[in-house]
TIZA-91231 format. One record per residue: residue number from 1; x, y, z of N, C-alpha, C in turn. Coordinates in steps of 0.2 Angstrom, whole numbers, plus 5000, padded with zeros to 4 digits. Example, Ala and Ser with C-alpha at 12.3 -4.5 7.8 and 13.67 -1.06 7.14 Angstrom:
+-----+------+------+------+-------+-------+-------+------+------+------+
| num | n.c1 | n.c2 | n.c3 | ca.c1 | ca.c2 | ca.c3 | c.c1 | c.c2 | c.c3 |
+-----+------+------+------+-------+-------+-------+------+------+------+
|   1 | 5066 | 4972 | 5039 |  5062 |  4978 |  5039 | 5066 | 4984 | 5039 |
|   2 | 5064 | 4989 | 5035 |  5068 |  4995 |  5036 | 5064 | 5000 | 5039 |
+-----+------+------+------+-------+-------+-------+------+------+------+
% end
This chain:
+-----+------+------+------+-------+-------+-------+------+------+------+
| num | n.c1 | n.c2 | n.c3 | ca.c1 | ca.c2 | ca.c3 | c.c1 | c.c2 | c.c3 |
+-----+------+------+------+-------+-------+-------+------+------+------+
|   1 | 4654 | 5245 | 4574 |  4656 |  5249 |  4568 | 4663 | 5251 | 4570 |
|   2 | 4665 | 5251 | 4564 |  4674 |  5255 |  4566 | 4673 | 5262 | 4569 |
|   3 | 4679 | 5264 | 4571 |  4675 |  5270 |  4576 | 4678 | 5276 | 4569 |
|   4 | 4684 | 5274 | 4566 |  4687 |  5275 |  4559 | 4680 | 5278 | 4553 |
|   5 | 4677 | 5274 | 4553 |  4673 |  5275 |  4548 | 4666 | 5276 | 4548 |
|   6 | 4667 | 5283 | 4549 |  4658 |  5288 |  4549 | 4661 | 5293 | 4545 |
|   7 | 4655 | 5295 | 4543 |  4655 |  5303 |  4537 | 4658 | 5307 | 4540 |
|   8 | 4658 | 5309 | 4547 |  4664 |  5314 |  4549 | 4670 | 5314 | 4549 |
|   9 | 4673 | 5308 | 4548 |  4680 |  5306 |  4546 | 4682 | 5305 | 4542 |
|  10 | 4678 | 5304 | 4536 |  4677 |  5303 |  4531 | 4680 | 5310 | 4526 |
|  11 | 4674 | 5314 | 4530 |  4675 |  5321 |  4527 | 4679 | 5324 | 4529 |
|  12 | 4682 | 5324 | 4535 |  4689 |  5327 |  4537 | 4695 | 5323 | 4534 |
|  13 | 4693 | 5320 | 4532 |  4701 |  5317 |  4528 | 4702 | 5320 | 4520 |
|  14 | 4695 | 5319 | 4519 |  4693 |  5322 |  4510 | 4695 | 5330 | 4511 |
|  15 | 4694 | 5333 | 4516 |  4697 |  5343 |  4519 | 4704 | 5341 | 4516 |
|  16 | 4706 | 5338 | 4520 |  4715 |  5338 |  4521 | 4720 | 5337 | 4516 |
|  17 | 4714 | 5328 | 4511 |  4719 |  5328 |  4506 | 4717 | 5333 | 4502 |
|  18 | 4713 | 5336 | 4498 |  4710 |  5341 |  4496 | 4714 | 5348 | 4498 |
|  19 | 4713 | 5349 | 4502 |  4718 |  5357 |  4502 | 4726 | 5356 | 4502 |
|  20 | 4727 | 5349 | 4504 |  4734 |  5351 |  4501 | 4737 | 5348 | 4495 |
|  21 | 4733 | 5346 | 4491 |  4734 |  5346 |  4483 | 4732 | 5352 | 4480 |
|  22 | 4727 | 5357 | 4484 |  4728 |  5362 |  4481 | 4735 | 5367 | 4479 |
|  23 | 4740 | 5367 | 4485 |  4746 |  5366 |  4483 | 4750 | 5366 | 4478 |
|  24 | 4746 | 5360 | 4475 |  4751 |  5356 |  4468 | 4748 | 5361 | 4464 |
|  25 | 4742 | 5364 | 4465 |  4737 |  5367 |  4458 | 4742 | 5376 | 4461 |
|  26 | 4741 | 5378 | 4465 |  4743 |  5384 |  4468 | 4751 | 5385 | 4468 |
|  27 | 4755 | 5381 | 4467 |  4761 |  5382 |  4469 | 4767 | 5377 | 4465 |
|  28 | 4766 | 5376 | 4459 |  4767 |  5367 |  4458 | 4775 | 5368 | 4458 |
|  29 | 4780 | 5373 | 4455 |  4785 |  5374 |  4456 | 4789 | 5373 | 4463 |
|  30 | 4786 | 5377 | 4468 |  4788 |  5378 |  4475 | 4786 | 5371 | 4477 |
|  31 | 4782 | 5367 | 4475 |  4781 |  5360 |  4479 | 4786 | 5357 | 4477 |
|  32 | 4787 | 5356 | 4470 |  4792 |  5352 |  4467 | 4799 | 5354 | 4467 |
|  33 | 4802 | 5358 | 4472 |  4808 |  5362 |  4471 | 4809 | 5359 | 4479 |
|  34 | 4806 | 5359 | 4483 |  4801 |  5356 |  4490 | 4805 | 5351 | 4491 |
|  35 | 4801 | 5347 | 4487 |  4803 |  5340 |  4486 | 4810 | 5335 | 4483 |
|  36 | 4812 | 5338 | 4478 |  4818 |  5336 |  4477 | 4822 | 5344 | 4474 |
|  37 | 4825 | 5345 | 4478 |  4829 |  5353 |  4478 | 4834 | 5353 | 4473 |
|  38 | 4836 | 5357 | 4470 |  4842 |  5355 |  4464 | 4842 | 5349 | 4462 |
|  39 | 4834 | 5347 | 4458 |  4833 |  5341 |  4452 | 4829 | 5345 | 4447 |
|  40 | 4830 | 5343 | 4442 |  4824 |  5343 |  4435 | 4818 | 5341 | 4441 |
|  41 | 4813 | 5347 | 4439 |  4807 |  5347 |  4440 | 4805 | 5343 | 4434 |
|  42 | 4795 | 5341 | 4437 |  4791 |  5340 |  4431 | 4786 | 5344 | 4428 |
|  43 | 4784 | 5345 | 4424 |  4780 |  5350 |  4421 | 4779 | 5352 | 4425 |
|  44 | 4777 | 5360 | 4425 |  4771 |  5364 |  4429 | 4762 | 5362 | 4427 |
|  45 | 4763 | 5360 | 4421 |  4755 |  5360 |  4420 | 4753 | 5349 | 4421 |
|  46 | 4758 | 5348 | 4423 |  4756 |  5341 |  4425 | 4756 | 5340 | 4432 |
|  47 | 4760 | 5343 | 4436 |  4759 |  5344 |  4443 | 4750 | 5347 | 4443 |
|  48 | 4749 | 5354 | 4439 |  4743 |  5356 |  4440 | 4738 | 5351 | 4442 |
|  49 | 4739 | 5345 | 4433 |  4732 |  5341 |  4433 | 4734 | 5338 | 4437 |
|  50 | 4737 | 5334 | 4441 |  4740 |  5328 |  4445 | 4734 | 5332 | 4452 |
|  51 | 4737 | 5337 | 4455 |  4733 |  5339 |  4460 | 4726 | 5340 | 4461 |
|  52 | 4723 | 5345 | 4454 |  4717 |  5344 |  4451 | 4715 | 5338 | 4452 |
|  53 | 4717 | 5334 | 4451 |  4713 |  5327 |  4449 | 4709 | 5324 | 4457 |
|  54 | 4717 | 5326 | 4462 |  4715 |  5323 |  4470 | 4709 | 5328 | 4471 |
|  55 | 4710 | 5337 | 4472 |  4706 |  5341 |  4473 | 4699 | 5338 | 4472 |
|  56 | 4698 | 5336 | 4464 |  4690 |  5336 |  4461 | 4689 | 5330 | 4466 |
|  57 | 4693 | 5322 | 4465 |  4689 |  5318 |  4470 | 4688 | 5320 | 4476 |
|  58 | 4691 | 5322 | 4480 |  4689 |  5324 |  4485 | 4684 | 5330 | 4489 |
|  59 | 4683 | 5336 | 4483 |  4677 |  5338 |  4484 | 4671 | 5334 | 4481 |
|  60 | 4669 | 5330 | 4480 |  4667 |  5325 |  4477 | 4665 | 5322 | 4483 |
|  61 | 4670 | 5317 | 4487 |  4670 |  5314 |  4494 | 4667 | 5317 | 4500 |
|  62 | 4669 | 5325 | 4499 |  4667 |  5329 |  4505 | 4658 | 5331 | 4503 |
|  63 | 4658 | 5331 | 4497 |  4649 |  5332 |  4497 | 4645 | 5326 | 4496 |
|  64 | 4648 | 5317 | 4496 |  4643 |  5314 |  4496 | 4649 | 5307 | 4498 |
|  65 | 4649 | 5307 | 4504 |  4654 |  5303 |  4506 | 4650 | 5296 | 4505 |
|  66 | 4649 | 5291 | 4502 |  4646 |  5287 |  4502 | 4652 | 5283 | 4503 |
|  67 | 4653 | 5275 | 4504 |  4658 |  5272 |  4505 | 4659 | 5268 | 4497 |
|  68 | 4655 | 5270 | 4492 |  4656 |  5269 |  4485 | 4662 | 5273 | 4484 |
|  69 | 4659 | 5279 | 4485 |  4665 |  5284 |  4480 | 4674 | 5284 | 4485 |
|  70 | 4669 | 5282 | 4491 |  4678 |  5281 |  4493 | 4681 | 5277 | 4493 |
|  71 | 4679 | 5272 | 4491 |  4682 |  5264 |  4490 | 4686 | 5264 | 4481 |
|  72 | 4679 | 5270 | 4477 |  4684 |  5270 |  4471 | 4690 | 5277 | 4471 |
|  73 | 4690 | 5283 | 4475 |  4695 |  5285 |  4476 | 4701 | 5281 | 4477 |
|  74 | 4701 | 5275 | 4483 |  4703 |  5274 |  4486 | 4709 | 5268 | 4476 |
|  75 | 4703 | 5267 | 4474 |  4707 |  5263 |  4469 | 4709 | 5268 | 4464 |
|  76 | 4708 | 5274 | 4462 |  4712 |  5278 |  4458 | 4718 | 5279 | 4462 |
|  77 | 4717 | 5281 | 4469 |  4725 |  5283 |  4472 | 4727 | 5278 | 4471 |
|  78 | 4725 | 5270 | 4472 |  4731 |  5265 |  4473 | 4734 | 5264 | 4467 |
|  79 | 4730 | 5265 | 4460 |  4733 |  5265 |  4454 | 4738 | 5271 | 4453 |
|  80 | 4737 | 5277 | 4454 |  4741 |  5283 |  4454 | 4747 | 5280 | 4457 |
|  81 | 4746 | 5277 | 4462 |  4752 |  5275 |  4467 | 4758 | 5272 | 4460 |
|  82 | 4754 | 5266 | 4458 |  4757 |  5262 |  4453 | 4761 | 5265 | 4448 |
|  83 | 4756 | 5268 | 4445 |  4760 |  5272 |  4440 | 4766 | 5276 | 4441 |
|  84 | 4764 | 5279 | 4447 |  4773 |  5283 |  4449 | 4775 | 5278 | 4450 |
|  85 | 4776 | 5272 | 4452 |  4782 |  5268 |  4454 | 4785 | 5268 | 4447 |
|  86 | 4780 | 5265 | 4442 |  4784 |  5264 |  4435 | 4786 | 5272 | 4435 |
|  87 | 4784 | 5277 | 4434 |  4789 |  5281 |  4432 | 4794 | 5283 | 4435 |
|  88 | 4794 | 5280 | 4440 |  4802 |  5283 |  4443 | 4808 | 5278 | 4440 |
|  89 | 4806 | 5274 | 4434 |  4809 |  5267 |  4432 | 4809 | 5272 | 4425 |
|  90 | 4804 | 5274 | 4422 |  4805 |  5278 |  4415 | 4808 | 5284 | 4414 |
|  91 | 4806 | 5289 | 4420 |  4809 |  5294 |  4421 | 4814 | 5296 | 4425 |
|  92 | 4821 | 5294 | 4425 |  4825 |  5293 |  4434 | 4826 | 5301 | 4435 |
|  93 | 4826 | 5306 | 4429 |  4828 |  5314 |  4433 | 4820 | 5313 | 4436 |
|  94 | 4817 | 5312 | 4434 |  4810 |  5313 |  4442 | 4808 | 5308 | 4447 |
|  95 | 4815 | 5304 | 4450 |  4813 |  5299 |  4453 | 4812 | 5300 | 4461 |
|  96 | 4815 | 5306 | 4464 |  4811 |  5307 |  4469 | 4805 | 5312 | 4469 |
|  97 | 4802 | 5314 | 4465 |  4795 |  5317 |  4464 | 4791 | 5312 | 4463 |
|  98 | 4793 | 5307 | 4460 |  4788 |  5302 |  4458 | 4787 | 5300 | 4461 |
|  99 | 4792 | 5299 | 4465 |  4795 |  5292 |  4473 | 4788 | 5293 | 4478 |
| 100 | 4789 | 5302 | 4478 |  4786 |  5304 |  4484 | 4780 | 5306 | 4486 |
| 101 | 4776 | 5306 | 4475 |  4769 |  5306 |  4474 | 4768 | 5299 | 4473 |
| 102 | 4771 | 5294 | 4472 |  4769 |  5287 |  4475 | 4768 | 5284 | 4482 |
| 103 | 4769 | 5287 | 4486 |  4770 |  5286 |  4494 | 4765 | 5291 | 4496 |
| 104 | 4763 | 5298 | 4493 |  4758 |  5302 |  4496 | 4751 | 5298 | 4491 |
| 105 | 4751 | 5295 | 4486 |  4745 |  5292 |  4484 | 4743 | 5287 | 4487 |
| 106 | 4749 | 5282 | 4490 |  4746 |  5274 |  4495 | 4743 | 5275 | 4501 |
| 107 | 4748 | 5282 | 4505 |  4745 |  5283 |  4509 | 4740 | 5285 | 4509 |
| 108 | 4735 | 5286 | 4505 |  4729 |  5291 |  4503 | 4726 | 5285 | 4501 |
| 109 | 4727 | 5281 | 4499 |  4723 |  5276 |  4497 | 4722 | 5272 | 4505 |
| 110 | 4726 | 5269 | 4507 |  4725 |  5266 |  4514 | 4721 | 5271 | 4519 |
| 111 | 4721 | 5278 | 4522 |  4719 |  5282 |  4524 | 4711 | 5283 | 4523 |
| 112 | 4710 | 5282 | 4515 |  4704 |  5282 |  4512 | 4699 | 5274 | 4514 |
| 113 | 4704 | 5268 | 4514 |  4700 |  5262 |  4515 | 4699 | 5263 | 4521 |
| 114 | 4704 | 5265 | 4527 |  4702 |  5263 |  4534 | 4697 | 5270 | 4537 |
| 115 | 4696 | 5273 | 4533 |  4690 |  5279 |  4536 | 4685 | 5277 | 4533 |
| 116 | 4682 | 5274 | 4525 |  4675 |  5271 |  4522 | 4671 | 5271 | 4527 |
| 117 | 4665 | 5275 | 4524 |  4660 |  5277 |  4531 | 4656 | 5267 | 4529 |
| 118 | 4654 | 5266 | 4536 |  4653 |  5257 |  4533 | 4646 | 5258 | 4525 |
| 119 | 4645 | 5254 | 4524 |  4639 |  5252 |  4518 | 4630 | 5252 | 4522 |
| 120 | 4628 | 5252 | 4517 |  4622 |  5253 |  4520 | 4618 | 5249 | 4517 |
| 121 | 4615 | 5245 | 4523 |  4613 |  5236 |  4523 | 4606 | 5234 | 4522 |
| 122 | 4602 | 5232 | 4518 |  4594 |  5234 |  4517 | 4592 | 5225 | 4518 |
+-----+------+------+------+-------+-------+-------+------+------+------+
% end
């Protein structure tokens, strides 16, 4: 078995990314002024949902780490990931915030497939 993928690893990665999108929910200006300093920010209440949305999967992950829900975490990050690419193409005043929540979502998704607690074999 991977030594990567047990429920304790699982769970501490689902803590991490989870509290620090709380962040985005807690502070969304500070994050985003953070990130690209003297740019047009983007909404405050789309930052909010954006981090909400990791927060909720991830308390999700953290109370029932199956290697289902992390395998489909794993596929909403990788689509998140996508989608900010295109925005950094539609919207260039938010091109390093998008840049930068595209590269925190990959890595979230890769992070997420190499900790999947393994499947359970009947």
């Amino acid at each position: 078995m991977n030594r990567l993928g047990g429920r304790g690893t699982t769970r501490a990665l689902a803590v991490v990314l989870g509290a620090t999108n709380l962040a985005l929910v807690a502070r969304p200006d500070d994050v985003s002024a953070a990130v690209a300093p003297g740019r047009e920010r983007p909404p405050s209440w789309l930052v909010r949902v954006l981090g909400s949305r990791v927060a909720l999967q991830q308390l999700l992950v953290l109370a029932r780490p199956t290697r289902g829900l992390v395998l489909l975490g794993a596929a909403v990050d990788a689509l998140h990931a996508t989608s900010m690419v295109a925005a950094t193409q539609i919207w260039p005043q938010h091109r390093r915030v998008a840049g930068a929540s595209a590269a925190v979502a990959a890595a979230s998704a890769v992070l997420e497939l190499t900790t999947a607690p393994p499947g359970t074999h009947r």
